[in-house]
C-alpha positions in Angstrom: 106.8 105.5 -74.5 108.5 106.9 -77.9 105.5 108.0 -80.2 107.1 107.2 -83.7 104.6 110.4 -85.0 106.1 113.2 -83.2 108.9 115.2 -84.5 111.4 116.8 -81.7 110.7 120.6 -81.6 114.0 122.2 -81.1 115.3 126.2 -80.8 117.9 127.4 -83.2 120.8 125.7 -81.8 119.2 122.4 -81.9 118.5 122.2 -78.3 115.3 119.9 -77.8 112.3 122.3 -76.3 109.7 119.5 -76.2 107.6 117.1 -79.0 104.7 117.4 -80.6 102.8 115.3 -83.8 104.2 115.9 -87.2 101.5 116.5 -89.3 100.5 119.7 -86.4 104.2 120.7 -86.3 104.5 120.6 -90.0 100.6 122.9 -89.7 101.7 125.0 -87.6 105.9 125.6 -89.0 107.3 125.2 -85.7 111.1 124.0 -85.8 112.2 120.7 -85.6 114.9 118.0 -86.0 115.2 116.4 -89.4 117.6 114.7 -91.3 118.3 114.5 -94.8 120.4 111.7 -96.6 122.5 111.6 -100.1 123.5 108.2 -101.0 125.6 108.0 -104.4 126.8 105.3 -106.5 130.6 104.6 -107.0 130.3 106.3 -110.0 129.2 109.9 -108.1 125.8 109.6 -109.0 123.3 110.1 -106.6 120.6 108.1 -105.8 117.5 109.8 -106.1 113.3 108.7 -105.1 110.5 110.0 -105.8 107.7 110.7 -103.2 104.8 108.5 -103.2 101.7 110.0 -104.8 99.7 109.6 -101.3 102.1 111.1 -98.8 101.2 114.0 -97.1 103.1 116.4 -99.3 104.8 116.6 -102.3 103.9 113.6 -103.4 105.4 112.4 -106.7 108.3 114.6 -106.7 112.0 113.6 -106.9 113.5 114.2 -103.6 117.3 113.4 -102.3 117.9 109.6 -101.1 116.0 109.7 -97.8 114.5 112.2 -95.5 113.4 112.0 -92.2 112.5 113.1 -88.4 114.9 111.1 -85.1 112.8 109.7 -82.7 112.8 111.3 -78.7 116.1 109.9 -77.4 117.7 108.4 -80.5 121.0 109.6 -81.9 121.0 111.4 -84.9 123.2 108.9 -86.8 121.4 106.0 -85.6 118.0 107.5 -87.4 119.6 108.4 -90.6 120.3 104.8 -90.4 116.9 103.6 -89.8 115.5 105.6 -92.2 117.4 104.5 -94.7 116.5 100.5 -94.2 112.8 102.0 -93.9 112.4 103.7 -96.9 114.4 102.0 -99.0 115.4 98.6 -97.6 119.4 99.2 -97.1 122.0 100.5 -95.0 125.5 102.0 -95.8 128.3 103.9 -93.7 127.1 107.6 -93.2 129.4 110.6 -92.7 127.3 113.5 -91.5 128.7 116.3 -93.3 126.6 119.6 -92.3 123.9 121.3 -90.8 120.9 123.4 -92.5 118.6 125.4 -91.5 115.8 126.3 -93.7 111.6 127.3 -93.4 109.7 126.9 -96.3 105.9 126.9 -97.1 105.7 123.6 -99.5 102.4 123.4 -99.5 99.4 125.3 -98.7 98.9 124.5 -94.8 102.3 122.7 -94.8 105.7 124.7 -93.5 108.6 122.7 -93.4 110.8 124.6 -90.7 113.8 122.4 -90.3 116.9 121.8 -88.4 118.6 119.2 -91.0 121.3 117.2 -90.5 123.0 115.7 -93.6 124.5 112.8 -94.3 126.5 111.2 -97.5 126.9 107.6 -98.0 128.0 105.4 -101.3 126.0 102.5 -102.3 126.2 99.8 -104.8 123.2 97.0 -104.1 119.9 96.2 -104.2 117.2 98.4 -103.3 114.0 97.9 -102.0 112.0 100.5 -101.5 108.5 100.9 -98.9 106.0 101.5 -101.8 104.1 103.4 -99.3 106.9 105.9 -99.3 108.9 105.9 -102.4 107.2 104.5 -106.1 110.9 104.9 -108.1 114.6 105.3 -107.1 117.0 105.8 -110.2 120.8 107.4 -109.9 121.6 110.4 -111.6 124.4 112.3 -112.6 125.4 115.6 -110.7 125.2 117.3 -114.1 121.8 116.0 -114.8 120.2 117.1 -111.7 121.4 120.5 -111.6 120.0 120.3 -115.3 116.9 119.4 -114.6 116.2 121.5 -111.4 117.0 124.6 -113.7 114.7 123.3 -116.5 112.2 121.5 -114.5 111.8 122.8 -110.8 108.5 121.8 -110.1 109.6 117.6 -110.9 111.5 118.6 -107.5 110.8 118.4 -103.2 111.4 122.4 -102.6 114.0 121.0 -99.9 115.7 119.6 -102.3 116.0 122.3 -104.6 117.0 124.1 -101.7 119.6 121.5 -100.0 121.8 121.0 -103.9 124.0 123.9 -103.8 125.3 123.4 -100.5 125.7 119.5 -100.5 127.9 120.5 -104.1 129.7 122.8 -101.8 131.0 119.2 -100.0 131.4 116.7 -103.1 
C-alpha cells in the first residue's frame, strides 16, 4: 500500500534507493524526489502562495506556485498535477522544464536535500486554495519578485530564493 507520508529517497541521478517518512527524511537531510511548480498568468506573472502559518516549516512565507513530493510508483508529471488540484484547487498543462539539485538547512532540524523537478504552466481561473496549506495566492510581476527577494529575503521559502535565477534562465 502507497503511504502518502513518505518521500522517495533517491541517489544523485534520481534513481529510487528506497522510502522513508518525510518529516524523518526532511530530519535527517537525506535526498529525495520533489517537485516544484511555476504557474503564471497570461500576462507573465507568476502566481505566487504563501505557506500556511502551521506547516512544518516555513510557514508564512511566499513560496513558488506549488511544491511537493511523487508518491512510490507515480509519474512525475502526474504528481505535479495532483499537487496542484491539492493545494490550490486547479489543474493546467505542465511542461517540465528542468532539474535541480539543491541541500539546504531551512530550519533548525529541518534540511531540505532535493532532487526537484520543475514544471511551468499558464493559468487564468479561479483558485481555491487547501487553507491547511496555503492562507493567500496573489500573481506578481517578474520584476517585483526579484525586487522583493533582494529587499526582503526573509518574506521568502529559501527554495525559492534559491530556484528564481534558474527558472529566469527558462522564461
Amino acid at each position: 500500500m502507497i503511504n502518502p507520508t513518505e518521500v522517495i529517497l533517491v541517489n544523485e541521478q534520481d534513481e529510487a534507493i528506497g522510502t522513508m517518512e518525510k518529516r524523518a527524511a526532511h530530519e535527517e537531510g537525506l535526498l529525495h524526489r520533489a517537485i516544484s511548480i511555476f504557474v503564471f498568468t497570461p500576462q507573465g506573472d507568476l502566481i505566487l502562495q504563501r505557506r500556511a502559518h502551521n506547516r512544518q516549516h516555513c510557514g508564512g512565507l511566499w513560496s513558488n506556485t506549488c511544491c511537493g513530493h511523487p508518491l512510490l510508483g507515480e509519474d512525475i508529471t502526474e504528481a505535479a498535477h495532483r499537487k496542484l488540484q491539492a493545494v490550490l484547487g486547479f489543474d493546467t498543462h505542465l511542461d517540465k522544464q528542468f532539474e535541480f539539485r539543491y541541500r539546504l538547512a531551512v530550519t533548525s532540524g529541518i534540511v531540505e536535500n532535493e532532487y526537484k523537478h520543475i514544471y511551468f504552466g499558464q493559468y487564468n481561473g479561479p483558485i481555491h486554495p487547501d487553507p491547511k496549506e496555503v492562507v493567500q495566492v496573489e500573481p506578481r510581476s517578474i520584476a517585483l519578485i526579484k525586487q522583493q527577494i533582494q529587499h526582503a529575503p526573509g518574506q521568502f521559502t529559501p527554495w525559492f530564493r534559491l530556484l528564481m535565477p534558474s527558472v529566469l534562465n527558462y522564461l
